[in-house]
C-alpha atoms as an extended CHARMM CRD file, in Angstrom:
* protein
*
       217  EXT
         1         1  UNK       CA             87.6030000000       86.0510000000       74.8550000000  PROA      1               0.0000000000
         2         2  UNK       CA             89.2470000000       82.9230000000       76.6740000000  PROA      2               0.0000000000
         3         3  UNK       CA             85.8150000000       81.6950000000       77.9440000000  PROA      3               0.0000000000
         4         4  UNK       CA             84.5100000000       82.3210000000       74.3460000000  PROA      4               0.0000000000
         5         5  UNK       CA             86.9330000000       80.2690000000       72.7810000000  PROA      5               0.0000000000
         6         6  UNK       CA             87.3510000000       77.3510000000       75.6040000000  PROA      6               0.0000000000
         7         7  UNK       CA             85.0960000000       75.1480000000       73.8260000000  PROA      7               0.0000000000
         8         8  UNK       CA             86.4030000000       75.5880000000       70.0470000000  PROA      8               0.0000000000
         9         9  UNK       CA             87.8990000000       72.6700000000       68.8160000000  PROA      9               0.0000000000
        10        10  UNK       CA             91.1430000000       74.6160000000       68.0640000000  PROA      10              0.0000000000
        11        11  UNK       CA             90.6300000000       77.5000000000       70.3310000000  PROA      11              0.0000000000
        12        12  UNK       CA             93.7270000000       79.5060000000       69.3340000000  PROA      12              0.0000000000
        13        13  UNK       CA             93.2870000000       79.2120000000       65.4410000000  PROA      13              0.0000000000
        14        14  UNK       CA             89.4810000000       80.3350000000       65.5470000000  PROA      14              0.0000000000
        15        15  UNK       CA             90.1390000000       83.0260000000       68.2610000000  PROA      15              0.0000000000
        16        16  UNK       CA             93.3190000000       84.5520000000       66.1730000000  PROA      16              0.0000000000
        17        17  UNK       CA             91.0790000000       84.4950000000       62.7620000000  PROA      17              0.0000000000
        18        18  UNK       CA             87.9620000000       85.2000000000       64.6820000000  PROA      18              0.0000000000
        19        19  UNK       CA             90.3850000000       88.6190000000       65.5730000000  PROA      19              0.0000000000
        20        20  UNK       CA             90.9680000000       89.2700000000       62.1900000000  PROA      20              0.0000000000
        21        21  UNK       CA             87.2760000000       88.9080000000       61.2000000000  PROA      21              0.0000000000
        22        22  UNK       CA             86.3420000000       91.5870000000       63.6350000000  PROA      22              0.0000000000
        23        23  UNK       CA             89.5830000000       93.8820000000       62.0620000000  PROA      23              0.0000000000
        24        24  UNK       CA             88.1860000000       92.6890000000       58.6490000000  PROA      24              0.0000000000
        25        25  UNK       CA             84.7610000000       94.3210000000       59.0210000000  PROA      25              0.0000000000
        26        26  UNK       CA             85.9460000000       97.6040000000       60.4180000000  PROA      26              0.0000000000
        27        27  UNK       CA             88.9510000000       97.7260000000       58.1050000000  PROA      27              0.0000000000
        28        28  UNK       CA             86.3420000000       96.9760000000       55.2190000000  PROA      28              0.0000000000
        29        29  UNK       CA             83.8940000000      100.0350000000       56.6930000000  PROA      29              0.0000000000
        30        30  UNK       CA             86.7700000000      102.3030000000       56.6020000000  PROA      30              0.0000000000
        31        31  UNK       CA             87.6990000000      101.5870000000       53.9010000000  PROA      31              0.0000000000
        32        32  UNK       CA             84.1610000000      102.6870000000       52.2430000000  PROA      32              0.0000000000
        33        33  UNK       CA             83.9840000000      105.7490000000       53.5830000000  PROA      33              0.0000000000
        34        34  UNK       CA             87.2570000000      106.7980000000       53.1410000000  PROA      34              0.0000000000
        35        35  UNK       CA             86.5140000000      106.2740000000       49.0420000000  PROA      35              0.0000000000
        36        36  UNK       CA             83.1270000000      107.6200000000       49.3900000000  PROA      36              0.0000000000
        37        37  UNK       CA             84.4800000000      110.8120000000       51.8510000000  PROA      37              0.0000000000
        38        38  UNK       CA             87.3340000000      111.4170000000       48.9640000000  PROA      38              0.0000000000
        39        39  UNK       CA             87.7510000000      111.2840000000       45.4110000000  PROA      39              0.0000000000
        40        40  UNK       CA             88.4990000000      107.8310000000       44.6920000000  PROA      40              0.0000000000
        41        41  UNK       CA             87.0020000000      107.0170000000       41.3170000000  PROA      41              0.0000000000
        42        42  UNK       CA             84.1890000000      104.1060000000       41.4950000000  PROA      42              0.0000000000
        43        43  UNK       CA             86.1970000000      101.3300000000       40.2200000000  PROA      43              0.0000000000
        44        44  UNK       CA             88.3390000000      101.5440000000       42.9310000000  PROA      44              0.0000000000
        45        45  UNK       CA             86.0660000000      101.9180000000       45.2930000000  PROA      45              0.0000000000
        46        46  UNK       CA             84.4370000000       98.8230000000       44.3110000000  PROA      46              0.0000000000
        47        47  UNK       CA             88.0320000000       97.2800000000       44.3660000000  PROA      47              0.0000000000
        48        48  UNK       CA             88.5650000000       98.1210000000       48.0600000000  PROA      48              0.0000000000
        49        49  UNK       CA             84.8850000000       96.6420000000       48.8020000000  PROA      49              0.0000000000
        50        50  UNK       CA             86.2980000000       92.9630000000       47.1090000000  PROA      50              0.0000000000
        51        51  UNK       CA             89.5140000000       93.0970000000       48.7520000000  PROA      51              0.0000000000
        52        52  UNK       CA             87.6360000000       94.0230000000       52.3140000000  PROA      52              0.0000000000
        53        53  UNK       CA             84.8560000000       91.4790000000       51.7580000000  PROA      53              0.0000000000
        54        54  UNK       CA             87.4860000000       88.5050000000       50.4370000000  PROA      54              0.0000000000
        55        55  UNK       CA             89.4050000000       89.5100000000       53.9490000000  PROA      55              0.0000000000
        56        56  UNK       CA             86.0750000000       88.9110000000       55.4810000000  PROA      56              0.0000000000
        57        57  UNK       CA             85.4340000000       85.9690000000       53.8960000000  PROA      57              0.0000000000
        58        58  UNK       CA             88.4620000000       83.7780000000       54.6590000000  PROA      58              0.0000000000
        59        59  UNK       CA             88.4540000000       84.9560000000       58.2930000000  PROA      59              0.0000000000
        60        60  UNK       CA             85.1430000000       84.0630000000       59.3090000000  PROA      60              0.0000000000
        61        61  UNK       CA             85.3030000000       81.0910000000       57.0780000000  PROA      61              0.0000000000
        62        62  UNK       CA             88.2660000000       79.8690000000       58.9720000000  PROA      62              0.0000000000
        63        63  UNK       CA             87.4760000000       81.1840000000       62.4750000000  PROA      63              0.0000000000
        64        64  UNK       CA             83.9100000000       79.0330000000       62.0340000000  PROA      64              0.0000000000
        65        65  UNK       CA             86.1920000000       75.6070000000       60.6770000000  PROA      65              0.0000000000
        66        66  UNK       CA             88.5260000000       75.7320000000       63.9060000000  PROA      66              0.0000000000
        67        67  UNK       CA             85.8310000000       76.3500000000       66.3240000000  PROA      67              0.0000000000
        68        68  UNK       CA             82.8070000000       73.9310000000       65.3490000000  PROA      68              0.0000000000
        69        69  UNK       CA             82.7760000000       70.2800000000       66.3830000000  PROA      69              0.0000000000
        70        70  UNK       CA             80.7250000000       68.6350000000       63.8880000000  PROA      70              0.0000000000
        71        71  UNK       CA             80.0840000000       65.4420000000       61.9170000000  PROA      71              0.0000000000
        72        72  UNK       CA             83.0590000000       64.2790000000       59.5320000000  PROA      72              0.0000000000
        73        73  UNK       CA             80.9260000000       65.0540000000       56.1990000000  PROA      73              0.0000000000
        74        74  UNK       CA             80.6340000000       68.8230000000       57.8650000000  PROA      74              0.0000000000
        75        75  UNK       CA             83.6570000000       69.4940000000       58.7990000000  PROA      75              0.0000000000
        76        76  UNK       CA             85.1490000000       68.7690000000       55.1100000000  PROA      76              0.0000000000
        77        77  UNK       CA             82.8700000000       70.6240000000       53.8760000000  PROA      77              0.0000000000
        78        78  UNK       CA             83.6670000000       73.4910000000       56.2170000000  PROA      78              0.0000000000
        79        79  UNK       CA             87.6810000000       72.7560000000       55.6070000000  PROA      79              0.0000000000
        80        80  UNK       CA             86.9000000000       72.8390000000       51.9480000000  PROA      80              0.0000000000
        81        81  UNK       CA             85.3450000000       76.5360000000       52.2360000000  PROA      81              0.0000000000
        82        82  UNK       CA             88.0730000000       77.2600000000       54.3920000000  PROA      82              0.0000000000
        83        83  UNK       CA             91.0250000000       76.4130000000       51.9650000000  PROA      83              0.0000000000
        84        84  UNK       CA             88.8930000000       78.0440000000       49.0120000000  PROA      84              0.0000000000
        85        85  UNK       CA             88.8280000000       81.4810000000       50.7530000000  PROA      85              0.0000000000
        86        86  UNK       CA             92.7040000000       81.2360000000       50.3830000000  PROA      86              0.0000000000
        87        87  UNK       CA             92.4280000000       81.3310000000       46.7700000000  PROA      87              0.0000000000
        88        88  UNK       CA             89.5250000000       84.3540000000       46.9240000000  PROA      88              0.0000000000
        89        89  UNK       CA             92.1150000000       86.6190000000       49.4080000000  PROA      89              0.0000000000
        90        90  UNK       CA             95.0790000000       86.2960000000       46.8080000000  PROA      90              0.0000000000
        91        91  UNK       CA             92.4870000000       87.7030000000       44.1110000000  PROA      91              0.0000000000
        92        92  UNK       CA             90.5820000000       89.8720000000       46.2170000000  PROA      92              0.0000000000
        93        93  UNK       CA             94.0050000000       91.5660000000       46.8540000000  PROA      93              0.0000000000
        94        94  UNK       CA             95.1050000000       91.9700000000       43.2920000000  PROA      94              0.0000000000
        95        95  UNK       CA             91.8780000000       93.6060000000       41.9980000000  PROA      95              0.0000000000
        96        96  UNK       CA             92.5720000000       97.1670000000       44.0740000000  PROA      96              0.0000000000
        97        97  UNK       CA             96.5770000000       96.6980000000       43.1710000000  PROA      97              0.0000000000
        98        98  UNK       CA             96.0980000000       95.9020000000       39.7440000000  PROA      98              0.0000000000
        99        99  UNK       CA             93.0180000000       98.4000000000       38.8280000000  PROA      99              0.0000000000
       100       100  UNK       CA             95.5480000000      100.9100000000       40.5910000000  PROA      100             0.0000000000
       101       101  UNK       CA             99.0380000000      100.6400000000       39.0080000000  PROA      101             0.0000000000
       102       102  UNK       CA             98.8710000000       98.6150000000       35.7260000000  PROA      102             0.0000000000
       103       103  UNK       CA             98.2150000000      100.4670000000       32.4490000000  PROA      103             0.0000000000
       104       104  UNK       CA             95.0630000000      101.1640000000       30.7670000000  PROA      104             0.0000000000
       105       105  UNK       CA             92.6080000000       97.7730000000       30.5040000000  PROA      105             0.0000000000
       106       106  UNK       CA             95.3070000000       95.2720000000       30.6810000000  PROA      106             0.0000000000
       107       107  UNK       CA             94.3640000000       95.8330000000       34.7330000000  PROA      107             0.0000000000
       108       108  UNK       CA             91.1240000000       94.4840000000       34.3190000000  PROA      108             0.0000000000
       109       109  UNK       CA             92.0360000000       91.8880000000       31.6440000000  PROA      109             0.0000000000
       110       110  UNK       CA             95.0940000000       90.6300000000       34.7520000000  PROA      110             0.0000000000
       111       111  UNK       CA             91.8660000000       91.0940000000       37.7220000000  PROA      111             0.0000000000
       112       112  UNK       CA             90.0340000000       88.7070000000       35.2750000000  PROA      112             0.0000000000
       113       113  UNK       CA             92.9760000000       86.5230000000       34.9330000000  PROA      113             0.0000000000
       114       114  UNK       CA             93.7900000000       86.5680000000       38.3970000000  PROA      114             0.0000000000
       115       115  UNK       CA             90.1830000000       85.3750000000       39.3200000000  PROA      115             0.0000000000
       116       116  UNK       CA             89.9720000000       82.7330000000       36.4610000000  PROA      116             0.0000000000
       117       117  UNK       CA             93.3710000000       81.1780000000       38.1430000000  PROA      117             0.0000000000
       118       118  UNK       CA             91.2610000000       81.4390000000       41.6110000000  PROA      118             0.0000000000
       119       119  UNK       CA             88.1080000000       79.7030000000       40.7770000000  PROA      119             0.0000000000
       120       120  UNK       CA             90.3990000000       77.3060000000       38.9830000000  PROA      120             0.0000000000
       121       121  UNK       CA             91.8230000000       76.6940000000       42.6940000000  PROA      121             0.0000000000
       122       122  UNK       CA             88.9310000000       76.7430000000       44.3490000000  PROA      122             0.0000000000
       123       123  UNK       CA             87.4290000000       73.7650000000       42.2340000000  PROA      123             0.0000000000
       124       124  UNK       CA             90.6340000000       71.7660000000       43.0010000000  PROA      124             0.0000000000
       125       125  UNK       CA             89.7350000000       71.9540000000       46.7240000000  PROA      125             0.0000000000
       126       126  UNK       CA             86.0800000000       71.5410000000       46.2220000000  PROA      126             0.0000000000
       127       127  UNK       CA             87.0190000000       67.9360000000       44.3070000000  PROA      127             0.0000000000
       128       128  UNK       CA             90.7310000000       67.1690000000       45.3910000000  PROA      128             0.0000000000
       129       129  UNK       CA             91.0080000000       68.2960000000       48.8260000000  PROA      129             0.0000000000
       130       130  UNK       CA             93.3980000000       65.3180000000       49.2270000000  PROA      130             0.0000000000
       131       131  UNK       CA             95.8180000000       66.8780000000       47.2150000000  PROA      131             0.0000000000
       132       132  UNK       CA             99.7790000000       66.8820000000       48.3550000000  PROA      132             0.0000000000
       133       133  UNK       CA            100.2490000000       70.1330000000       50.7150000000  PROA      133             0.0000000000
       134       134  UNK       CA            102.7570000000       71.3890000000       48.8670000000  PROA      134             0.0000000000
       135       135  UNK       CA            100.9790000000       71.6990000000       45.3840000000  PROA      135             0.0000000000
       136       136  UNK       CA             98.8400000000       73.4830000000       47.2240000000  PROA      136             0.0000000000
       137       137  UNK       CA            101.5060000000       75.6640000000       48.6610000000  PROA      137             0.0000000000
       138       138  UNK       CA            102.9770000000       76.1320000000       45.7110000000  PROA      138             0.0000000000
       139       139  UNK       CA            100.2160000000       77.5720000000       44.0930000000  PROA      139             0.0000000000
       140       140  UNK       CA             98.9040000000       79.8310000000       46.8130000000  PROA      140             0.0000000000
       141       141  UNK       CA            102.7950000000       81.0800000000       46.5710000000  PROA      141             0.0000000000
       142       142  UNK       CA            102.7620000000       81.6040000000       42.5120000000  PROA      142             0.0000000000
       143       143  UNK       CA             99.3990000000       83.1910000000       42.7810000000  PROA      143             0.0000000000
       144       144  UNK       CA            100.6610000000       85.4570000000       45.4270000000  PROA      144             0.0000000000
       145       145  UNK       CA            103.9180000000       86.5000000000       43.6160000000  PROA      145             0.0000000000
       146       146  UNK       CA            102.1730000000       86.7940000000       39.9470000000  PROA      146             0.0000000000
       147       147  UNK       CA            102.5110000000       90.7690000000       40.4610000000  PROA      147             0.0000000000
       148       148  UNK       CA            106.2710000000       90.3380000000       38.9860000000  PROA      148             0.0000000000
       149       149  UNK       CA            104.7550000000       89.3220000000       35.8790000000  PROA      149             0.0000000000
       150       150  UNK       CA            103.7510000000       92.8280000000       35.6130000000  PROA      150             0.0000000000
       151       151  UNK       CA            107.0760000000       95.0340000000       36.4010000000  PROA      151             0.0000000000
       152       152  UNK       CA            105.2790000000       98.3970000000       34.6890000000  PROA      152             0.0000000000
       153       153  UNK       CA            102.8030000000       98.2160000000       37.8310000000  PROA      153             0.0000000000
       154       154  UNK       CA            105.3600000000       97.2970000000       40.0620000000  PROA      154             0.0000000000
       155       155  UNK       CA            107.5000000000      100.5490000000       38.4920000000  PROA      155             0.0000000000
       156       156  UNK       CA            104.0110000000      102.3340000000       38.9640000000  PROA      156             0.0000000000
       157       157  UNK       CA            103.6320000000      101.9330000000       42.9290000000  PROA      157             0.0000000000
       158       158  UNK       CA            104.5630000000      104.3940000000       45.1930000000  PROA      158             0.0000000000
       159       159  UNK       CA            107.7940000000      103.4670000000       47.6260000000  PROA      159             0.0000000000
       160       160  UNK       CA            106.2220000000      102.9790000000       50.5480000000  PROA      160             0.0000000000
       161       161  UNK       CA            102.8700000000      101.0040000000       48.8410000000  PROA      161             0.0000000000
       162       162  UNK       CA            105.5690000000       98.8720000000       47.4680000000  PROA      162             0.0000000000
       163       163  UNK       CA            107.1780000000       97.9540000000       50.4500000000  PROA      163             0.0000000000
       164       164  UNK       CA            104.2680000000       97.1330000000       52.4680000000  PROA      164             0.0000000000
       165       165  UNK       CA            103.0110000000       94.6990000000       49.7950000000  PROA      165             0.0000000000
       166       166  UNK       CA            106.5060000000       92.9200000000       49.4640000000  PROA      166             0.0000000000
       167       167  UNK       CA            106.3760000000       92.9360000000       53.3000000000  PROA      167             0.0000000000
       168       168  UNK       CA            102.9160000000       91.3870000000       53.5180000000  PROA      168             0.0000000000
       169       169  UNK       CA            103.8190000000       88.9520000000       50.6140000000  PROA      169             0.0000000000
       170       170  UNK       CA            106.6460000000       87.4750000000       52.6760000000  PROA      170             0.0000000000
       171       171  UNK       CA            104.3660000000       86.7680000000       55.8050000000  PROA      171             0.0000000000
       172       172  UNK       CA            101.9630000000       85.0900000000       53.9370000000  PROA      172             0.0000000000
       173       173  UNK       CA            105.0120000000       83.2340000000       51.8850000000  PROA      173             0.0000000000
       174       174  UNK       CA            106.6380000000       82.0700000000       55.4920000000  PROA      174             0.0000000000
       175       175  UNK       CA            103.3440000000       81.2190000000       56.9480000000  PROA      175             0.0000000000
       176       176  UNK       CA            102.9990000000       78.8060000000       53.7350000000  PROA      176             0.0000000000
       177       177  UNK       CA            106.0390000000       77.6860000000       53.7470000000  PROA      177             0.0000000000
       178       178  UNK       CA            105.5500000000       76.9210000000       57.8590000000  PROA      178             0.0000000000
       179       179  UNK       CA            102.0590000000       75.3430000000       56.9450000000  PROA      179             0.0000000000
       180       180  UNK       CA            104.0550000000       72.9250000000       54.2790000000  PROA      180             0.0000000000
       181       181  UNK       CA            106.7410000000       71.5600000000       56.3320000000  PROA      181             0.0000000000
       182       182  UNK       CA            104.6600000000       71.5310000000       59.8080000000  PROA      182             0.0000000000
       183       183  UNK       CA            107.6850000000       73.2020000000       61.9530000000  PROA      183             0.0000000000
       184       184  UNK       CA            108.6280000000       74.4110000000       64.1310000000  PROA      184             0.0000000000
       185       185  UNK       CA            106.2020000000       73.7520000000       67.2490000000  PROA      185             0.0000000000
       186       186  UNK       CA            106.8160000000       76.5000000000       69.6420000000  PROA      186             0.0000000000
       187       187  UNK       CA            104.8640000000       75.7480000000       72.3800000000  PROA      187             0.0000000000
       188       188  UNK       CA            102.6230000000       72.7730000000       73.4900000000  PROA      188             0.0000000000
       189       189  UNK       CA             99.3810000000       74.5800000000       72.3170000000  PROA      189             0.0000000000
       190       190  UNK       CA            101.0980000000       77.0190000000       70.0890000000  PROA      190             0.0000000000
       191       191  UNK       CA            102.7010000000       74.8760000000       66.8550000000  PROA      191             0.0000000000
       192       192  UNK       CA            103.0180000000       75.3040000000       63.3610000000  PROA      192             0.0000000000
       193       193  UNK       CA             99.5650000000       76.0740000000       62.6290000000  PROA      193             0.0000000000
       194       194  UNK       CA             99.1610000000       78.6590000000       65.1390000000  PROA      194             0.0000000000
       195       195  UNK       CA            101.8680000000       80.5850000000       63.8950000000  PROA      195             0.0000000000
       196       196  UNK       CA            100.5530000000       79.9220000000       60.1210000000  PROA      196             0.0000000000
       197       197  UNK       CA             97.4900000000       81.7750000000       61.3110000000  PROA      197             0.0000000000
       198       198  UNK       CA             99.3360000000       84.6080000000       62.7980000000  PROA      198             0.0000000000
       199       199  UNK       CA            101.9170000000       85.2010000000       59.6350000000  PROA      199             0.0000000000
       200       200  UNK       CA             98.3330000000       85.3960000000       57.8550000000  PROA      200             0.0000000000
       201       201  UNK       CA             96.9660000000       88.0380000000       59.9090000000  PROA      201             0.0000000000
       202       202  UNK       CA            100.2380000000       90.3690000000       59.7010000000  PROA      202             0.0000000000
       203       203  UNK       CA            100.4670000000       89.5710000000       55.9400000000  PROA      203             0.0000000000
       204       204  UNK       CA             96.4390000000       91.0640000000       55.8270000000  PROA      204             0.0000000000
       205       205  UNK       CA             97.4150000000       94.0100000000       58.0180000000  PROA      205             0.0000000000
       206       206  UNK       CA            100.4320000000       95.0240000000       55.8090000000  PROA      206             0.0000000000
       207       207  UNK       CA             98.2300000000       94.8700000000       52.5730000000  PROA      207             0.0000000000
       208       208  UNK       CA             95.4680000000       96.3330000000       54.1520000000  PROA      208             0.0000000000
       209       209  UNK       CA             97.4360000000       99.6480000000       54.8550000000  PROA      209             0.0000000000
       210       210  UNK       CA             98.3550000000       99.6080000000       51.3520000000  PROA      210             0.0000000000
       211       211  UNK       CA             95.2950000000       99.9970000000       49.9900000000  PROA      211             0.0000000000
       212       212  UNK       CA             94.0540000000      101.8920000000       52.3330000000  PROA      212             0.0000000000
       213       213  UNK       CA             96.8370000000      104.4180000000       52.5290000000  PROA      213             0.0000000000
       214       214  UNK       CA             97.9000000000      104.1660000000       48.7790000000  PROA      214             0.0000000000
       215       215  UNK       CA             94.9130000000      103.2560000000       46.1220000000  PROA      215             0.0000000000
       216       216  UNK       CA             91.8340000000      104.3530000000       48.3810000000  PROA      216             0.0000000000
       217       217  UNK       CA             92.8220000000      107.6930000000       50.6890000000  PROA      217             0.0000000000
C-alpha cells in the first residue's frame, strides 16, 4: 500500500479514501444481498443501492483528485467532481433514512427535496468553486442536519439506528468544521486535511451500519 501510494500527490488523503472505496464496494455488495437474501421491500433496496453507490462515488472521486498529478485545467476539474460528491453522499444517505422512518409519501417528496438541495450544490461547485470555505461548510452542515426538520422520523428510528446516525453526523460535522478553520496540524505529513479525511471515513462507517443493521437486514 505504501509503495502504491508513494507517488500520489497527497499520498495519505488518496490512500485513506482509496480505503474507503475498497470498504465502499463490499459494504455496497452486502448490502444487496442482504435485501435480496431477506424481505426488504424494493424501494429500500434500491435505497441501500444509492446510498452504497453515492459512498462509492465520493471515495473514488476523491482518492483519484489526491493521487493524480495533472495539468491545472484537470485538476479543477477533478477537485470540482470531488467537492460535488460531498453534496451526492449527504443525499445518498437520506434516501434509505427517509424512505425508512418518515410517514407515508412525504419520504419520497423529502428524498426529492433532499436531492433538489444537492444538485443545487453541486452546480455551485461546478461554476463557483471559488466560493468562501465556510459557505460551503455551512451548507454541507445544514444539509447534513436537515433530518431535525422531520422529528416524526426521528421519533420513528429505532435507539440504536438513532444513535449511530447522530454519531456519524458529528464526525462528518467535526471533520467540516476541521476542514473550515485548517487546525490543528498534528503531524508534519498528517494536518488538518488528513484528519478531515479520516472523520469522513468513521462518519461513513457509522451510517453504513445503520442502514445496514436497521432499514436493510
Amino acid at each position: 500500500m505504501k509503495t502504491l501510494f508513494s507517488g500520489a500527490r497527497e499520498p495519505v488523503n488518496s490512500a485513506t479514501h482509496f480505503f474507503g472505496a475498497v470498504l465502499s464496494v463490499v459494504g455496497t455488495v452486502l448490502l444487496v444481498f442482504s435485501a435480496l437474501r431477506g424481505e426488504t421491500p424494493r424501494s429500500l433496496l434500491i435505497a441501500g443501492l444509492v446510498f452504497g453507490l453515492s459512498l462509492t462515488a465520493l471515495y473514488c472521486a476523491s482518492s483519484l483528485y489526491h493521487y493524480v498529478h495533472c495539468s491545472a485545467p484537470a485538476l479543477l476539474r477533478l477537485r470540482k467532481l470531488d467537492h460535488a460528491m460531498i453534496y451526492v453522499l449527504i443525499a445518498g444517505t437520506y434516501t434509505p433514512l427517509l424512505l425508512a422512518f418518515s410517514e407515508g409519501r412525504e419520504g419520497f417528496y423529502l428524498t426529492l427535496g433532499i436531492w433538489a438541495v444537492a444538485l443545487c450544490g453541486i452546480a455551485m461547485k461546478v461554476v463557483w468553486m471559488g466560493a468562501p470555505r465556510w459557505l460551503s461548510t455551512v451548507l454541507y452542515i445544514a444539509m447534513g442536519w436537515a433530518i431535525v426538520l422531520d422529528p416524526a422520523a426521528i421519533l420513528r428510528m429505532p435507539s440504536g439506528c438513532l444513535w449511530l446516525i447522530a454519531l456519524g453526523g458529528l464526525c462528518y460535522t467535526l471533520g467540516a468544521v476541521i476542514y473550515a478553520f485548517k487546525k490543528p496540524n498534528l503531524f508534519q505529513r498528517f494536518g488538518f486535511h488528513e484528519l478531515f479525511h479520516v472523520f469522513v471515513l468513521l462518519g461513513s462507517l457509522l451510517h453504513f451500519l445503520a442502514v445496514y443493521l436497521f432499514i436493510i437486514r
